[in-house]
N, C-alpha and C positions, 0 to 999 in steps of 0.2 A: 503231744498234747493228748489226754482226755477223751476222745470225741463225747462220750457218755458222761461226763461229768456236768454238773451243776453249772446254770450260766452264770457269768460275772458281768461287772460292768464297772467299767474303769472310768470314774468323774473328773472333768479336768474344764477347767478356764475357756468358755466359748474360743476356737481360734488353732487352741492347743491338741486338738483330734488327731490332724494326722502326724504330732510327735508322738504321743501314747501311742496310736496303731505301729509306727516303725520302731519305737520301746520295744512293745509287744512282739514284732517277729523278730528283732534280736536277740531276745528270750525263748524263740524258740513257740511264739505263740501265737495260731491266727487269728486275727481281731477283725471287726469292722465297725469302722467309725461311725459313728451315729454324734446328733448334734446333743451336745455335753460330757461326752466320752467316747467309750468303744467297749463295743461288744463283742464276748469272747464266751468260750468254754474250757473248762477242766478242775479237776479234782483239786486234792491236799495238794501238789505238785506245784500246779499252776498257781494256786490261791497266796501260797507260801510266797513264789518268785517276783509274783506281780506285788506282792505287795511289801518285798524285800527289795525290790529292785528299779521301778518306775520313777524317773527323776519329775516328770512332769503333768503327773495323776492326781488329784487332789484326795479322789479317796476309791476304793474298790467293795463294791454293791455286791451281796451273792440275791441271785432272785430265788425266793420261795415260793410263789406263786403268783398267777394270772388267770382275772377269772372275769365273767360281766353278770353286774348286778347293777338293776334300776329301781331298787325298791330295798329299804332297810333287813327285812327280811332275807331277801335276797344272801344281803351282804353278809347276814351274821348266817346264815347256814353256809354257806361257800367258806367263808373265815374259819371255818371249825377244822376246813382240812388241809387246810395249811401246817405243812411241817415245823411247828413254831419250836417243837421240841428240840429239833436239829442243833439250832443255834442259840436257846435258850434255857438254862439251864433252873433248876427249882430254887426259889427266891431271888433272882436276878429280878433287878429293876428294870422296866422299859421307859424307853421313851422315841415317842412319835411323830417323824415328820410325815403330815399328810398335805398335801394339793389337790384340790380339785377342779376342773376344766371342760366346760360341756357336757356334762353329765348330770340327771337327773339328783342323785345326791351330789349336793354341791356345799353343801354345810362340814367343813372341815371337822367342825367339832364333835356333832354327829356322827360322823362316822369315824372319828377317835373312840369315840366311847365305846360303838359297838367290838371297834377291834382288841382293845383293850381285855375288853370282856372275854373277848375268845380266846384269847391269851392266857388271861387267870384263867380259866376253865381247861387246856390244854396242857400248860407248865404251874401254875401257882404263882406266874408272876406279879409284880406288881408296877403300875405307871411309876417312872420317877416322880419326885417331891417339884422338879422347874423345867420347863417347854425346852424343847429341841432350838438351838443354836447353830450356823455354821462351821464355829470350831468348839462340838462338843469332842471331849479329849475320851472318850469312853471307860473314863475309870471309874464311876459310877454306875453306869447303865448302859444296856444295849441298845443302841439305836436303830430304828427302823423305818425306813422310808418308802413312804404310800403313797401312790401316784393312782389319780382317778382322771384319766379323760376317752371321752365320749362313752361312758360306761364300764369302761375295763379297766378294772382294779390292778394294778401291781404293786407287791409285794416285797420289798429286798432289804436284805439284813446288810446292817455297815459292817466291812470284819476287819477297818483298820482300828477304829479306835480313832485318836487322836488324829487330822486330817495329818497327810503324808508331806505336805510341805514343812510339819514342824518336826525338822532334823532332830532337832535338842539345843543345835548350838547356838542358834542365836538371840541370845541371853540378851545384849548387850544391845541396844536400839540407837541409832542415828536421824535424824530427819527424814521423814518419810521413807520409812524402810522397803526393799522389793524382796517380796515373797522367795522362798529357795526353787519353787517350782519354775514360778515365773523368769529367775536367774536363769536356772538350767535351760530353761526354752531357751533364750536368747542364742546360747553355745551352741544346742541342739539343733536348735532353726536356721544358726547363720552357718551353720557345718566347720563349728572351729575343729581344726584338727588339734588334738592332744599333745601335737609334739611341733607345736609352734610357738612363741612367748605370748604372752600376754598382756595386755596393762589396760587398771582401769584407773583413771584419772578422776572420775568423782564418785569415790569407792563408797561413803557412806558407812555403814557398817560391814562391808566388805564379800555381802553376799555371791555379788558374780566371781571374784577371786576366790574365794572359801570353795563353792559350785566347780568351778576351774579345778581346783587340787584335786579335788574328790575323784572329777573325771581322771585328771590324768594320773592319779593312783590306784582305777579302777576300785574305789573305796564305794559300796553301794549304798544310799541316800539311810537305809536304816543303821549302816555303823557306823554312823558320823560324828566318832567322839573317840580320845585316845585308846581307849581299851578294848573298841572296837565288837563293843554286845551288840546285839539288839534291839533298840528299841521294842515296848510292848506294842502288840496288836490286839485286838480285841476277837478276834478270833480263836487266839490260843484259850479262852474261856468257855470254849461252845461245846457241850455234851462230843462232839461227833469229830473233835480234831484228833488229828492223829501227829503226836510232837514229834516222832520220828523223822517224818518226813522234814519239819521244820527245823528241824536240830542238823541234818544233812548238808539242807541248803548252806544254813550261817557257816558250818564249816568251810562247804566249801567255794562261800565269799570270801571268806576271810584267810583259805590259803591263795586266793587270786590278788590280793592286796599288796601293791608294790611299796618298798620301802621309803622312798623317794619320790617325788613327781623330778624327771626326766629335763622337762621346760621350766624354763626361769617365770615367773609369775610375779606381779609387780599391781601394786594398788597404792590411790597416794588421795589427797582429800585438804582441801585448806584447812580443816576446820581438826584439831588436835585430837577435841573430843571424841570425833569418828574413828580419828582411827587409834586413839585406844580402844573403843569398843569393836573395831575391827580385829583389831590384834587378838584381844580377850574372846570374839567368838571363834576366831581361827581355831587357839590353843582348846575353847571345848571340840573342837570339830576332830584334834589331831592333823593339825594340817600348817599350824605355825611357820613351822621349819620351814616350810615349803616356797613362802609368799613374800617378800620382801614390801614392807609396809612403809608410807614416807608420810610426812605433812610437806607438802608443796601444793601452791598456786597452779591453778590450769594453766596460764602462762606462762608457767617455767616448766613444766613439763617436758622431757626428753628423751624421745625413744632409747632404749638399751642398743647396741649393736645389734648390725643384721637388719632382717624385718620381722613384722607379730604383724599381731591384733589389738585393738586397739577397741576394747568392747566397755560400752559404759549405760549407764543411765540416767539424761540428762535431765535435770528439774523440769517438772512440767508448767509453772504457773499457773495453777488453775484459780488463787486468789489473786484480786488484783493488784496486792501489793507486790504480790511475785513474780509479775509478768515481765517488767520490764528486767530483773535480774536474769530468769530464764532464757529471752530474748540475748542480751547478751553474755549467755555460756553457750545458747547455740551458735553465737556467730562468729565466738571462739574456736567454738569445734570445729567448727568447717572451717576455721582460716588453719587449725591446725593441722587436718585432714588434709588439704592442701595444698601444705607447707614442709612442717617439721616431720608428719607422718603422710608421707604422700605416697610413698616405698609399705606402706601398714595398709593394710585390711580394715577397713571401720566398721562397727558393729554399733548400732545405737537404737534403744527403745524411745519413740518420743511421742509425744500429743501434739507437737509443732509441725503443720504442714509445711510451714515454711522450712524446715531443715532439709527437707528432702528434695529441696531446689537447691539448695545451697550447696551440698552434697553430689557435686555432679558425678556423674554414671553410678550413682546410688540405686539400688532397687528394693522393692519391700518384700521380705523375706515372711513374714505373717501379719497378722492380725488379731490383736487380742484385749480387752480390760486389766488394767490397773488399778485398784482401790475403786471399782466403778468409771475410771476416768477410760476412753477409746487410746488403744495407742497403737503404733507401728511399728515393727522393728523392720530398722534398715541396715542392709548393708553396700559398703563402697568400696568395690575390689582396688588393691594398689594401683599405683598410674606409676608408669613407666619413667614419668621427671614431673618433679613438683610445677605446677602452674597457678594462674592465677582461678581467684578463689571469689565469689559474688560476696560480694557484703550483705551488711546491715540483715 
């Protein structure tokens, strides 16, 4: 790593900290988790890897500057020397997320304006035409994120662009779809190992098996598609990149890229719809071949030979029409946890406290948000002979 290079900061899903920090040292990079990501340093090198390579990062922050200002003035003289140049180039559009949090300037707007200002005045740029977004895609404008509490300004440029959970692939939507970052935690957090089978029995549009390929073809989350580019970053736009460096890396991702995933991979879904759109975002992902797609009933459900994992995402009911359905698919799972998979590893994200009584010698492996909703992931190491199983 860098020691002298520019800080970063890797954004990820309250919960998700210490998978980016252990991302981060298998890249070769040391981070410290702080609450909403992890903090790190290094150049092109690192900037390039973290943000080619992080399964469960939502986005990577470079900081420009940090400074304390309690008075408007303040803030527009300190703003002027901010390196805006760096990462902004002449007629590039901004756009600004600002917060502010005990601090004498506490008018967001306010002090958009000022920063703005000093922005045109540094590069020529200009605000975007519509406000900063969660999932702004950065093909329009550079986003930059302003953090004010108890008077100390920070300053950090987005250099992914597009948040890093959007592979490309998944085009094709099922009922309450779960994010590709969020999938990958699950694998990541419950320690699937790569060369054990797999199956998720309410696949949806097929995110955790899609996630699964990837890992076990060591396919890294930006070449998630047959022909195996790049996705764009927004970074490669900044006065100050240097493409070499990044043209290195994608090689040599893309000579680590196994032909095949190794482990049998299985995802299956009552409902048809899912998994054509399963199927269909496999095939953008490059990863079809790999995954054996079914329509079948959780009921019929039946382990392959041997033993897996058995990793899913069970509906949450969080409307009350859906509760009583949710209720019983969890009480499916655990009778099939076991029963038919009692010899399998169970991996399940849930909002049902009750699953994780059901689920005996089940432990929780994290803690994190779904769509806003709290949820759990748990996991239930095999049992030596199937037993009996607590209802309802």
């Amino acid at each position: 790593m860098d020691p002298t290079g520019p800080t970063l900061f890797a954004v990820c899903a309250p919960g998700l900290e210490p998978l980016v920090e252990t991302e981060l040292h298998g890249l070769g990079i040391a981070g410290v988790a702080e609450p909403g990501g992890v903090l790190f340093e290094g150049g092109a090198l690192e900037l390039s890897r973290s943000n080619l390579e992080l399964r469960t990062a939502t986005r990577v922050l470079r900081r420009l500057g940090e400074f304390r200002a309690r008075t408007f003035g303040e803030l527009e003289r300190r703003a002027r020397a901010v390196p805006w140049a760096d990462v902004i180039a002449a007629g590039t559009e901004v756009r600004l997320r600002v917060s502010c949090s005990k601090s004498r300037l506490y008018h967001e707007g306010a002090v958009a304006e000022r920063l703005y200002h000093a922005i045109g005045e540094r590069t020529g740029a200009r605000p975007a035409s519509r406000p900063a977004t969660d999932d702004d895609d950065g093909a329009d404008a550079q986003l930059m994120v302003v953090r004010f509490h108890r008077d100390v300004c920070t300053v950090s440029a987005d250099t992914s662009g597009a948040p890093l959970h959007v592979r490309g692939y998944r085009q094709a939507l099922a009922k309450a779809p779960l994010r590709e970052t969020l999938a990958a935690a699950m694998l990541l957090g419950s320690s699937w190992p790569v060369d054990a089978a797999l199956l998720d029995p309410l696949c949806g549009s097929g995110t955790i098996a899609i996630e699964a390929a990837l890992l076990a073809r060591c396919v890294p989350p930006a070449l998630a598609n047959p022909d195996r580019r790049s996705r764009e970053f927004r970074f490669r736009a900044w006065p100050d990149h240097d493409p070499a460096v990044f043209d290195r890396e994608v090689a040599r991702l893309r000579a680590r890229i196994l032909d095949t995933a190794s482990v049998p991979l299985f995802a299956s879904d009552r409902n048809g719809g899912a998994i054509r759109a399963a199927t269909s975002n496999a095939e953008r992902a490059g990863v079809s071949s790999d995954i054996g797609f079914e329509v079948r009933d959780l009921d019929a459900v039946r382990p392959p030979a041997g033993t897996g994992w058995l990793v899913t995402n069970p509906p949450y009911g969080v409307r009350v029409g859906d509760r009583t359905d949710s209720r019983a698919v969890a009480a499916r799972l655990a009778w099939l946890a076991g029963t038919t998979f009692a010899r399998w590893t169970l991996v399940a994200l849930t909002a049902d406290t009750g699953l994780g009584r059901r689920l005996a010698g089940s432990s929780e492996a994290l803690r994190t948000r779904n769509g806003g909703i709290p949820v759990r992931l748990l996991v239930r190491p095999p049992r030596a002979e199937p037993g009996a199983v607590s209802g309802g």
